[in-house]
TILO-850439 format. One record per residue: residue in three letters; residue number from 0; x, y, z of N, C-alpha, C, CB in turn. Coordinates in steps of 0.05 Angstrom, whole numbers, plus 5000, padded with zeros to 4 digits. Glycine has a CB too. Example, Ala and Ser with C-alpha at 12.3 -4.5 7.8 and 13.67 -1.06 7.14 Angstrom:
<atoms>
<atom 'ala',0,<5264,4886,5156>,<5246,4910,5156>,<5264,4934,5156>,<5226,4911,5181>>
<atom 'ser',1,<5257,4955,5142>,<5273,4979,5143>,<5258,5001,5157>,<5282,4988,5114>>
</atoms>
This chain:
<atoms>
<atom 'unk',0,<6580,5611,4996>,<6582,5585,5009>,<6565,5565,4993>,<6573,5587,5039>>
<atom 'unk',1,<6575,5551,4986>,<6564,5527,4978>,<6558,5506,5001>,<6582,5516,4959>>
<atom 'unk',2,<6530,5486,4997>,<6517,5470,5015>,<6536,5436,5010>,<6478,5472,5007>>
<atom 'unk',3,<6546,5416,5018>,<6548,5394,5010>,<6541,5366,5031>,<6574,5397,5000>>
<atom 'unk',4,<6526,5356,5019>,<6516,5331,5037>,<6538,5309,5045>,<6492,5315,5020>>
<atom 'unk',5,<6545,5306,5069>,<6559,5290,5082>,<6547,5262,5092>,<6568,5305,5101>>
<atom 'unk',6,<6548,5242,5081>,<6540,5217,5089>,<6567,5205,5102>,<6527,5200,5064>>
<atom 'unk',7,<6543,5195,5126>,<6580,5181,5153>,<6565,5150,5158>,<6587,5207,5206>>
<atom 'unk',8,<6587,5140,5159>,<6579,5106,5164>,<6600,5097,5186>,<6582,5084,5132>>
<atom 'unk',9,<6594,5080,5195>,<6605,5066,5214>,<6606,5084,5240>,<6631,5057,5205>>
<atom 'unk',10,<6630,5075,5249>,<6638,5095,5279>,<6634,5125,5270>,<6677,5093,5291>>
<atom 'unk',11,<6629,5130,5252>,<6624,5167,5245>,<6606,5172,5253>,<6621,5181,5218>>
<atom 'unk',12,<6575,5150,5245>,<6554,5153,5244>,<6549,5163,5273>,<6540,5130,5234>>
<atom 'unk',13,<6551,5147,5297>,<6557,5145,5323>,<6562,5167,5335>,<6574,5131,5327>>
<atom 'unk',14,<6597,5172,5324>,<6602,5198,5330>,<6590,5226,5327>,<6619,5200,5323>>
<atom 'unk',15,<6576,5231,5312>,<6561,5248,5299>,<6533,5253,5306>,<6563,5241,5276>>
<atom 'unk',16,<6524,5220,5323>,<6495,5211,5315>,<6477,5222,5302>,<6483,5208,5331>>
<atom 'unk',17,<6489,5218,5266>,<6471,5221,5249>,<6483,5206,5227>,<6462,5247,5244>>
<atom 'unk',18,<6463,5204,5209>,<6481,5189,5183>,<6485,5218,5150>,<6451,5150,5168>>
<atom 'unk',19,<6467,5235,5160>,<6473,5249,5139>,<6473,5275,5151>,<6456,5245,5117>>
<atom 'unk',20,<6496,5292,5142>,<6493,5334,5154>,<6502,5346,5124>,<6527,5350,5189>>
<atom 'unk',21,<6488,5367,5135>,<6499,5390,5111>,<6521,5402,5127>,<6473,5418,5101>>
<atom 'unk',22,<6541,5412,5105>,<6561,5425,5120>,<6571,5450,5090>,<6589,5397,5134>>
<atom 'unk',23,<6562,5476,5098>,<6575,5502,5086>,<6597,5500,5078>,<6577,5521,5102>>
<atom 'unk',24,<6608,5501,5062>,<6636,5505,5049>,<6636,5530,5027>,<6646,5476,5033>>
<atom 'unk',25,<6663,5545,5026>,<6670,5568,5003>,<6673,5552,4975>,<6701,5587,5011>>
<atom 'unk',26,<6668,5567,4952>,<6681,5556,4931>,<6711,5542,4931>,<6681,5576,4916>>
<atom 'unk',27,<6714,5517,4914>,<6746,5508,4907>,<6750,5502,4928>,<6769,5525,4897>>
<atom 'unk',28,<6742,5487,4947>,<6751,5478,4971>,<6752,5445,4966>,<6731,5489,4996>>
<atom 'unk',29,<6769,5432,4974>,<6776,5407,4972>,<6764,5386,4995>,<6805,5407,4971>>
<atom 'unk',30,<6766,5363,4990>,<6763,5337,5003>,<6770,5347,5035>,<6786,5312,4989>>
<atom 'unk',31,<6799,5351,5034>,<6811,5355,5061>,<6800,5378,5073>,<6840,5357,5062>>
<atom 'unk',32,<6801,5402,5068>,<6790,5429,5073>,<6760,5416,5092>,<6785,5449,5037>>
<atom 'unk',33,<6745,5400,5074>,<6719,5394,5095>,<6713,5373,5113>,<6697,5391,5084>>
<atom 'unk',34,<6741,5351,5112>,<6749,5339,5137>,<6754,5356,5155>,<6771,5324,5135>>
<atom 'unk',35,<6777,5369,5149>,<6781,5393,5176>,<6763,5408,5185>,<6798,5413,5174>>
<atom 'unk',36,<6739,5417,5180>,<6714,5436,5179>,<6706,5417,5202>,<6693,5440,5147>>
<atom 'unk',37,<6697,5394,5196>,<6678,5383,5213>,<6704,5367,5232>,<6651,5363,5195>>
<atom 'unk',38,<6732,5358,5225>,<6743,5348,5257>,<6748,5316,5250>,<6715,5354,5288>>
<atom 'unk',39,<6744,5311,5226>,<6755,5278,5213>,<6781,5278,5207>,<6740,5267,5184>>
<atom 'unk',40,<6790,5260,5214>,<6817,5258,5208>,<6829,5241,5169>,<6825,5238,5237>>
<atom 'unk',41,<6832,5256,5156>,<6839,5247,5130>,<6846,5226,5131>,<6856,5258,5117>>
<atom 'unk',42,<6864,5209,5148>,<6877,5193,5152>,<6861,5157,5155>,<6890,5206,5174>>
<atom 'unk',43,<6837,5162,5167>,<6827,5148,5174>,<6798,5141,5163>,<6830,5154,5195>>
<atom 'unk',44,<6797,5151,5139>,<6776,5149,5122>,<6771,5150,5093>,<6764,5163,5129>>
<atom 'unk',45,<6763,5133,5069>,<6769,5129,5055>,<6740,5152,5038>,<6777,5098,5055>>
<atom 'unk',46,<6746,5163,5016>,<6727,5193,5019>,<6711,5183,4980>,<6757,5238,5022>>
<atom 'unk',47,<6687,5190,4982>,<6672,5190,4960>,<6655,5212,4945>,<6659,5175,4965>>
<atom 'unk',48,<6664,5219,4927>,<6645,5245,4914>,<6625,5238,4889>,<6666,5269,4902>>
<atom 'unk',49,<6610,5236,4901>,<6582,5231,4890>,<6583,5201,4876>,<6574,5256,4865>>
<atom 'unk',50,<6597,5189,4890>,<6595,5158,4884>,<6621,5144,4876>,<6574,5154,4859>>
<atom 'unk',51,<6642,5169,4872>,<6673,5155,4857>,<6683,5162,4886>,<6693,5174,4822>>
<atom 'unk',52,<6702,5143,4894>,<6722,5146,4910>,<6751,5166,4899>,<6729,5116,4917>>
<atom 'unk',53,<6753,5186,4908>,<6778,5200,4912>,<6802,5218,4921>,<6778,5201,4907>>
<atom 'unk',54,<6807,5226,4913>,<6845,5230,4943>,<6828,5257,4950>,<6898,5241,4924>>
<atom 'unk',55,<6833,5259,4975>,<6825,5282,4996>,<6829,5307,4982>,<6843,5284,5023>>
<atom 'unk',56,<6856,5303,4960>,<6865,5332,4947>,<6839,5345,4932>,<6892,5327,4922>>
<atom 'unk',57,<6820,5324,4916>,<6804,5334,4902>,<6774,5359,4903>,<6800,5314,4896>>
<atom 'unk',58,<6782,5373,4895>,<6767,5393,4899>,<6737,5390,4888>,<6781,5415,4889>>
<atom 'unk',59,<6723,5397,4911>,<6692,5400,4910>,<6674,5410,4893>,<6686,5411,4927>>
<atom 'unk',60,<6663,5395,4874>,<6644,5412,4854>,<6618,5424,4867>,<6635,5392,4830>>
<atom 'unk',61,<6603,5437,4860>,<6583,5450,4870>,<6565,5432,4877>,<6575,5468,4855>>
<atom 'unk',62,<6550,5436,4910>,<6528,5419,4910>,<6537,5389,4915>,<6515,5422,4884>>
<atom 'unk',63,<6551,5379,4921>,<6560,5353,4921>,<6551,5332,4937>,<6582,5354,4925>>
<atom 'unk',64,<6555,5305,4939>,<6546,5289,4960>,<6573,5276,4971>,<6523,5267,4951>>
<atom 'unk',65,<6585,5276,4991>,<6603,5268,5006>,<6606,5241,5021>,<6603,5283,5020>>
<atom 'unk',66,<6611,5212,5012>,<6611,5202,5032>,<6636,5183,5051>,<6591,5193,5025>>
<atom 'unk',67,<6641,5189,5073>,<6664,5188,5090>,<6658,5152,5096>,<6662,5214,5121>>
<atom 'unk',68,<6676,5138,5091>,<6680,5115,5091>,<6708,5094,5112>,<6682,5116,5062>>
<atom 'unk',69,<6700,5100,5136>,<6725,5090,5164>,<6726,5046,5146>,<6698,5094,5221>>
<atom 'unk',70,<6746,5046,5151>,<6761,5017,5147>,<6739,5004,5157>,<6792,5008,5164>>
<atom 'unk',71,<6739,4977,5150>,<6723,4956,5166>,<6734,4928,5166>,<6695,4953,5156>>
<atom 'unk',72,<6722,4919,5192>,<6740,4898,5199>,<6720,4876,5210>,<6764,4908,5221>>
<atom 'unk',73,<6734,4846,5211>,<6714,4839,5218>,<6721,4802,5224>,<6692,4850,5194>>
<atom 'unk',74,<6706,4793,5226>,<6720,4759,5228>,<6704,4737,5226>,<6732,4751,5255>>
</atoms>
């Protein structure tokens, strides 16, 4: 199992009430694989690995920093 740091902002933060968790993952496991782990919906969040934004498909390098990014809106 590999460890990867999950940073949540906005309504995540809330939901979660925290801004940062570790969350266990197996080797070669992807973007989506650790949405579903923790219960985020792919759909509704725009996803960052270690600072680059990209598609849920992308698979997890070791150790990583994660951060889950919900739309924002505003007026």
């Amino acid at each position: 199992m590999i460890s990867h740091t999950v940073l949540l902002f906005g309504p995540l933060r809330d939901q979660f009430s925290t801004s940062r968790m570790t969350v266990e993952m197996p080797e070669n496991c992807s973007v989506e694989n650790l949405l579903e782990q923790i219960g985020v919906d792919s759909n509704l969040v725009k996803t960052a690995v270690d600072g680059t934004i990209v598609p849920t498909s992308t698979l997890l390098p070791a150790t990583s920093e994660i951060a889950l990014l919900p739309p924002v809106s505003g007026g």
